[in-house]
N, C-alpha and C positions, 0 to 999 in steps of 0.2 A: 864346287868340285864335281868333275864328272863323273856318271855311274859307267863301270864297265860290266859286259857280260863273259863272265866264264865258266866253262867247260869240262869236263873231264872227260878226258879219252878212254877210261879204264873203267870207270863204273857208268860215266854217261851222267854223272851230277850235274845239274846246272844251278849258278849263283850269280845274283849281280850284285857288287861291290861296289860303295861307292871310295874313290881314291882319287889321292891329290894326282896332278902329272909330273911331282917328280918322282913320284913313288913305285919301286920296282913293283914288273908285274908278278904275279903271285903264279908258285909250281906246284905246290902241296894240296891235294884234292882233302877239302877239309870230311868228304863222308866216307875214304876210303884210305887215306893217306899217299897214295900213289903220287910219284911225281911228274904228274901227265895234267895238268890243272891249266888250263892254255887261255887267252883271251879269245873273243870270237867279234866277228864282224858287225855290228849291227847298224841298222837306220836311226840316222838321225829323231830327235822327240819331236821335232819340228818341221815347220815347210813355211819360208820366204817366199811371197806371191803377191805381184801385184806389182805397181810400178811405184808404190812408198804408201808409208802411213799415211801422210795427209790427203793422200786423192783419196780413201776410201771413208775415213773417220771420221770426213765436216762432208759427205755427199749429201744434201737431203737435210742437213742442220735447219736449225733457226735463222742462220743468217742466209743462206740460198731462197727461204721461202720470204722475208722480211725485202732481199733486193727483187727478187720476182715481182712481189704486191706495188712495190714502189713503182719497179718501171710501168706496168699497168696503166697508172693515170697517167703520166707522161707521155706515153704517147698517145693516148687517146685524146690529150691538148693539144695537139698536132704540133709537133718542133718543139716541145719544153725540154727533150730529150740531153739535147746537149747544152744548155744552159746550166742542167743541173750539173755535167758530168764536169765544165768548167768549173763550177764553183766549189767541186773537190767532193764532191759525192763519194759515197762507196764502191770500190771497186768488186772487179766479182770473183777475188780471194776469199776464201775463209775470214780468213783476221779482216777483209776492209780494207784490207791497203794502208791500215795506221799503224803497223807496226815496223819494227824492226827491218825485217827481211824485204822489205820492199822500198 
């Protein structure tokens, strides 16, 4: 359920309610009785950024540093590189490339 904030025009009370949305908004200024009790604008609790969860939450994980260490020797064997990448190695997903989504 969302919280709303409200207002009173007459004494200048302010209150946040938390209420369902099908539930009328409320007119009765509960510290002075007036019926001047209004909802009021506010900002969001939150802020969306970035371009999704999984770019930020596996950046820098276990598995980024586990395929970094791997390819290391491989190419320093000079060409073992794609050998491995044939034989179904990990990819440089989060998951590896053995799940679902890919």
């Amino acid at each position: 359920m969302p919280i709303y904030a409200y207002r009173c025009s007459a004494c200048g009370h302010a209150k946040d309610v938390l209420q369902k949305l099908s539930d009328a908004p409320l007119t009765t200024c509960p510290a002075c009785g007036a019926e001047s009790f209004s909802k009021q604008i506010t900002a969001a609790g939150f802020q969306l950024k970035g371009s999704g969860w999984y770019a930020t939450d596996f950046k820098g994980g276990a598995t980024a540093g586990a395929a970094g260490a791997a390819a290391a020797p491989a190419e320093a064997a000079g060409g073992e590189a794609p050998k491995a990448e044939a034989a179904g190695s990990t990819s440089s997903t989060p998951c590896g490339g053995s799940c679902a989504c890919h």
